[in-house]
C-alpha positions in Angstrom: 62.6 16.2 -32.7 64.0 18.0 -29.9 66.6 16.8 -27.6 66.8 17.3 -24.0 70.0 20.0 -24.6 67.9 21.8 -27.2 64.9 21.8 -25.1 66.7 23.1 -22.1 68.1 25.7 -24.3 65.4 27.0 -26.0 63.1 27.1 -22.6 66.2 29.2 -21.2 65.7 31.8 -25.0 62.2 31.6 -24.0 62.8 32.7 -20.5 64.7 35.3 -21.5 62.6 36.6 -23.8 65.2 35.9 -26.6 64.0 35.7 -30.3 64.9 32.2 -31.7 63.7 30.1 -34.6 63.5 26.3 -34.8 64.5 24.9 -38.1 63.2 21.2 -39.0 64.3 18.6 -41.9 61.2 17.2 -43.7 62.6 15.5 -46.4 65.8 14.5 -47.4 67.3 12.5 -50.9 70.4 10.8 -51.1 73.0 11.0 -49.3 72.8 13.7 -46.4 73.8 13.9 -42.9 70.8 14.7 -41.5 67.3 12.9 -42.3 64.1 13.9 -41.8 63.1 14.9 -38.1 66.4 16.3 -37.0 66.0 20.1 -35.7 68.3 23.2 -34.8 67.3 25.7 -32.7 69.1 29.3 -33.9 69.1 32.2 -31.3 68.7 36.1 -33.4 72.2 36.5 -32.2 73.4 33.3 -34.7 73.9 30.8 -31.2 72.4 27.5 -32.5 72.4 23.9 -31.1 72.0 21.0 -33.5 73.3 20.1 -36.7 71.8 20.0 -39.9 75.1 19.5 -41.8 78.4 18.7 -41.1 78.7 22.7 -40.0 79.3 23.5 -43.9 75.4 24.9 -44.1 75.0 26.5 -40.8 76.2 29.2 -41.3 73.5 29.7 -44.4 70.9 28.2 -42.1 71.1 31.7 -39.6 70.7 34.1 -42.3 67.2 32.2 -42.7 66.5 32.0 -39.7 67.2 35.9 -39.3 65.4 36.6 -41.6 62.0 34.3 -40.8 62.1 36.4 -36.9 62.6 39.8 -38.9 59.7 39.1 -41.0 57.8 36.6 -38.4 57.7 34.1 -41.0 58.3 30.8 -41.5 60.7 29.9 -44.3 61.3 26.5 -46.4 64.9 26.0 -47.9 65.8 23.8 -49.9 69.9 22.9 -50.3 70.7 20.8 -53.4 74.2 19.5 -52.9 73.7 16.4 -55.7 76.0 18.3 -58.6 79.4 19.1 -58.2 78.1 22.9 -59.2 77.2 22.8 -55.1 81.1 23.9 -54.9 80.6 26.9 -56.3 78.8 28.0 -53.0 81.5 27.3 -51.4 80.6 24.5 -49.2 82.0 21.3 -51.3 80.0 19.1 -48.8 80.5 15.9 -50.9 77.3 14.5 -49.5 75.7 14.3 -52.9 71.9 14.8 -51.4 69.2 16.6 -51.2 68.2 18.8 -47.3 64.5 20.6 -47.3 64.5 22.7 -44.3 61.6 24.5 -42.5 62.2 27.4 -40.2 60.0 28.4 -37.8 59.9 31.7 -36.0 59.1 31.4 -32.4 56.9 34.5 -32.3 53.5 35.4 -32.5 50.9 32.3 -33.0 54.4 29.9 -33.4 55.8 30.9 -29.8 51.9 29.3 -28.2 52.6 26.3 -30.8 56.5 26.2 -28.9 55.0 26.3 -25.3 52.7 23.7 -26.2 55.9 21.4 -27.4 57.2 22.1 -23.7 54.3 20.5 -22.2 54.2 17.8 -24.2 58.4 17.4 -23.7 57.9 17.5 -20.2 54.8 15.1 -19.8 57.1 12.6 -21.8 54.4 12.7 -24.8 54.9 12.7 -28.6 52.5 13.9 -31.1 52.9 15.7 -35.0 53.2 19.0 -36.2 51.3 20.2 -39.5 53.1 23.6 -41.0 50.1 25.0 -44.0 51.2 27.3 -46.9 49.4 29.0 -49.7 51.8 29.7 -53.0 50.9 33.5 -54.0 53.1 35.1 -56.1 55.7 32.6 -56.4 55.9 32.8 -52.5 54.4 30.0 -50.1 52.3 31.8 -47.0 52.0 30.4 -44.0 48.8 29.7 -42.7 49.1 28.1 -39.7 49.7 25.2 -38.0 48.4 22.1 -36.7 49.9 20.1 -33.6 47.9 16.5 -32.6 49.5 14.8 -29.8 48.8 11.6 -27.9 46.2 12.4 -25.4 44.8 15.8 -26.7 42.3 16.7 -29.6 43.8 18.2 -32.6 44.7 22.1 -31.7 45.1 24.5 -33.9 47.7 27.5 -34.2 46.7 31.4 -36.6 44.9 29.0 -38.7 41.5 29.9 -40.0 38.3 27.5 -39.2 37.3 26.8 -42.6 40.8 25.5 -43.6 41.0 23.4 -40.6 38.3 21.7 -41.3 39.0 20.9 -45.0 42.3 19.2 -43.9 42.8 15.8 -43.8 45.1 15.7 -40.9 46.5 12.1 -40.2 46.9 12.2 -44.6 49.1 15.2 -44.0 51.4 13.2 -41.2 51.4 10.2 -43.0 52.7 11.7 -46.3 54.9 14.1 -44.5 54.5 16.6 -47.6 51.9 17.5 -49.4 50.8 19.5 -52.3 47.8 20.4 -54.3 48.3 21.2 -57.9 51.1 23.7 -56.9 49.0 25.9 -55.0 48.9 24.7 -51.6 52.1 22.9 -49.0 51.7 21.5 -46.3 55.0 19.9 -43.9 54.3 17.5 -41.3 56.9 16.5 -38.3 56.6 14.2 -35.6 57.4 15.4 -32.0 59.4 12.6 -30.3 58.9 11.8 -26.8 63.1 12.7 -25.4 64.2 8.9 -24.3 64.3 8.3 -20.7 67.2 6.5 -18.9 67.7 4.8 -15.9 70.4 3.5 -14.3 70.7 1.2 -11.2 74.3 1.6 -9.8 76.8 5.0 -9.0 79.8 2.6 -9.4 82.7 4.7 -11.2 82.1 2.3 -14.7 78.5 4.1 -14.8 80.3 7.4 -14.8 81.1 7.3 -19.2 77.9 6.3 -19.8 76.2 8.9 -18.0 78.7 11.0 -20.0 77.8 10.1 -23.4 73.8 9.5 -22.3 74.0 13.2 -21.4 75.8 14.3 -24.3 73.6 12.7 -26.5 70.5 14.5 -25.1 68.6 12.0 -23.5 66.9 12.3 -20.2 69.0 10.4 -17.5 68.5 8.9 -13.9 70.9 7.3 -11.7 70.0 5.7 -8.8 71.7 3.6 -5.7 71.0 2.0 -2.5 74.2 3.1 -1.6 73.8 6.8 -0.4 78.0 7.3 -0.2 78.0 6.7 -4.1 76.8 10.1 -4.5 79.2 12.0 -2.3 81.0 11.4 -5.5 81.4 14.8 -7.7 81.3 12.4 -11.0 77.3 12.7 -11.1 77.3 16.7 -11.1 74.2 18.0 -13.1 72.6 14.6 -13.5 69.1 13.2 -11.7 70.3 11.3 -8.8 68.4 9.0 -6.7 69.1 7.4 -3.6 67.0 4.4 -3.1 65.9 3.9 0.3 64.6 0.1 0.1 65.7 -2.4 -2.4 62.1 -4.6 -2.4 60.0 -1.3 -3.2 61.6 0.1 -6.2 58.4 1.0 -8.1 57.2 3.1 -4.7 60.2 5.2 -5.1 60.8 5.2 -8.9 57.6 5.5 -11.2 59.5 2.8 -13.7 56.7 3.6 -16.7 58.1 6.6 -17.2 61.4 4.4 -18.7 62.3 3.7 -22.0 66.0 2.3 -21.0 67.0 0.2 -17.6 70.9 -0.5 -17.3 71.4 -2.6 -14.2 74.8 -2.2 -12.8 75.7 -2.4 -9.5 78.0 -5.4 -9.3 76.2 -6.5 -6.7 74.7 -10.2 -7.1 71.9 -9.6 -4.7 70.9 -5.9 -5.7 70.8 -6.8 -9.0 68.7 -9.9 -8.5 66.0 -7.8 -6.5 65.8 -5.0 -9.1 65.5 -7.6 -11.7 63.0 -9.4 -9.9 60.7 -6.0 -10.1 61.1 -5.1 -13.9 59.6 -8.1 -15.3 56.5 -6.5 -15.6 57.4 -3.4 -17.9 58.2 -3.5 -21.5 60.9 -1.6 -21.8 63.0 -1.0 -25.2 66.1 -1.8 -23.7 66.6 -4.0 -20.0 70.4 -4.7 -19.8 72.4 -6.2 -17.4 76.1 -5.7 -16.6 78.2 -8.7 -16.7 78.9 -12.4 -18.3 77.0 -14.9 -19.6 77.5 -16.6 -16.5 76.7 -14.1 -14.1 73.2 -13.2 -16.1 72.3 -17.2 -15.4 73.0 -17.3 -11.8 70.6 -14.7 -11.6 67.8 -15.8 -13.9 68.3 -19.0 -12.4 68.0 -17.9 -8.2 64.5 -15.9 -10.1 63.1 -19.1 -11.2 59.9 -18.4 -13.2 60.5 -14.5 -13.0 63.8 -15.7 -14.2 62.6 -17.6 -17.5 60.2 -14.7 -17.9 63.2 -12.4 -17.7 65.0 -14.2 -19.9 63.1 -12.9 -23.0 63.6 -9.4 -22.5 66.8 -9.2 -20.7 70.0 -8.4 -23.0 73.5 -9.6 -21.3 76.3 -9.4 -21.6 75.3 -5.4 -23.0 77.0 -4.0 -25.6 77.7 -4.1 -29.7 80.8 -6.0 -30.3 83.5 -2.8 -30.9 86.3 -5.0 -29.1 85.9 -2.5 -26.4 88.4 -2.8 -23.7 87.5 -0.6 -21.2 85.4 2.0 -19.6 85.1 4.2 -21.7 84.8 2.3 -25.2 82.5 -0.4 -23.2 80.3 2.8 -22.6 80.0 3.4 -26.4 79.4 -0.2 -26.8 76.5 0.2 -24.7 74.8 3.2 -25.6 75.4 2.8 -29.1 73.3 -0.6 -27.9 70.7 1.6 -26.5 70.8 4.0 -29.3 70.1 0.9 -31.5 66.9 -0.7 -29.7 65.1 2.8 -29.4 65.4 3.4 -33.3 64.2 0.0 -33.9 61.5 -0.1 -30.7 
């Protein structure tokens, strides 16, 4: 759901007691350029980070949102964009699809649901979201809402006892929306754990794919044995870690807490004694700088950690863009990573 830009963000609007609203895709149809999941976080004053479209419904997308913290709720908006009479808004997207958009506002019972989504964020959990209406009057109601995570029991948010106990709560985040003859809705969304990155190297080549890791929104580390790396400017704003001793890598960095390993220090040894201690974790992405021939030297001075490495090591990293240097070999490698986490 949230990345780690629009997290920071809307915990600085929370610190600041500043009235924002999160707005959530739940279903999409056809072509669109946002699919179910994606969220935008929209300040009272019309600030926003994310994208829901192209920036051709935005603007629409704040009056919404306006109005769902004037009234302190929650509004669903649907944006048809599969006839050419969409033009007549104004917006000729082209996309030909079909965007259903909750918006939260993150006030009253929804602000405890939001700090609840910090502390899962920050413990590196996931879990899904139920949003309840009633339809009175041609209007859908809210009537709460519903968050199970990965370690807690199922909580509940304004929501009445009686109703939360005549919900079927994993049917609800299966189907992602439901109905019942018209009269009731009810919108689920999963809260993604942010993806967490670690690199093993400083060297100048890691510097554009901090860059785009960063821009992206993913949680990053970079760490190196070599403490002059970091006298560097290039790793400004970034988690930095200077690793005291090579051989106890998993004292100084709890490696579970990865979801992606890039291991590039162009150093034979260094990279033979990391790789010798990440054999053991199941990571969605293990890469390794470097040729085909560089990757077997190493496997091969493993031995059996080697042929166990083999498996789950990827080397040389990187789609095949014809990328020729720094910078486009960076976008061949995170668009790598981007990849395996979708698919893990």
């Amino acid at each position: 759901m949230l990345n780690l830009k629009q997290y920071r963000l809307s915990k600085k609007w929370h610190e600041e007691r500043k009235p924002f609203a999160l707005g959530i895709v739940f279903s999409t149809e056809g072509s669109t350029y946002s699919k179910h999941g994606t969220a935008i976080i929209i300040s009272k004053e019309g600030e926003f980070c994310g994208l829901v479209s192209g920036g051709c419904l935005e603007d629409d997308i704040i009056i919404h949102a306006r109005q769902a913290l004037q009234t302190n709720t929650p509004n669903v908006v649907n944006y048809d964009l599969r006839s050419e009479e969409s033009e007549i808004w104004g917006l000729g997207a082209g996309c030909r699809g079909l965007i259903n958009l909750l918006i939260l506002p993150v006030t009253g019972y929804y602000l405890d649901f939001f700090q609840r989504i910090f502390a899962l964020i920050e413990a590196g959990q996931a879990g899904s979201a139920i949003v309840l209406f009633e339809r009175k009057k041609a209007k859908y109601l809210s009537q709460g809402i519903i968050l199970k995570s990965e370690v807690s029991k199922i909580e509940s948010f304004g929501m009445e006892d009686k109703i939360l106990r005549s919900i079927d709560v994993d049917g609800y985040i299966k189907s992602k929306v439901m109905r019942k003859k018209d009269t009731s809705l009810g919108i689920s969304f999963d809260i993604t754990k942010i993806p967490n990155i670690l690199i093993l190297g400083a060297g100048i080549d890691a510097v554009p794919v901090s860059n785009l890791i960063t821009e992206i929104g993913w949680k990053l580390t970079v760490a190196d044995h070599r403490s002059s790396y970091f006298e560097r400017k290039d790793f400004s704003g970034i988690s930095k870690h200077f690793i005291k001793d090579k051989e106890n890598l998993n004292t100084e960095l709890n490696l579970s807490e990865f979801d992606v390993v890039l291991v590039m220090t162009h150093n034979l040894e260094a990279d033979r004694i990391y790789l010798s201690q990440l054999v053991e974790f199941n990571f969605a992405y293990l890469g390794l700088l470097g040729p085909e021939s560089r990757k077997k030297m190493i496997l091969e001075k493993l031995e059996d950690t080697g042929r166990l490495l083999e498996k789950k090591l990827i080397g040389p990293v990187g789609l095949d863009i014809g990328a020729d240097g720094p910078e486009s070999i960076a976008l061949a490698v995170v668009a790598e990573m981007h990849a395996k986490l979708k698919s893990h």
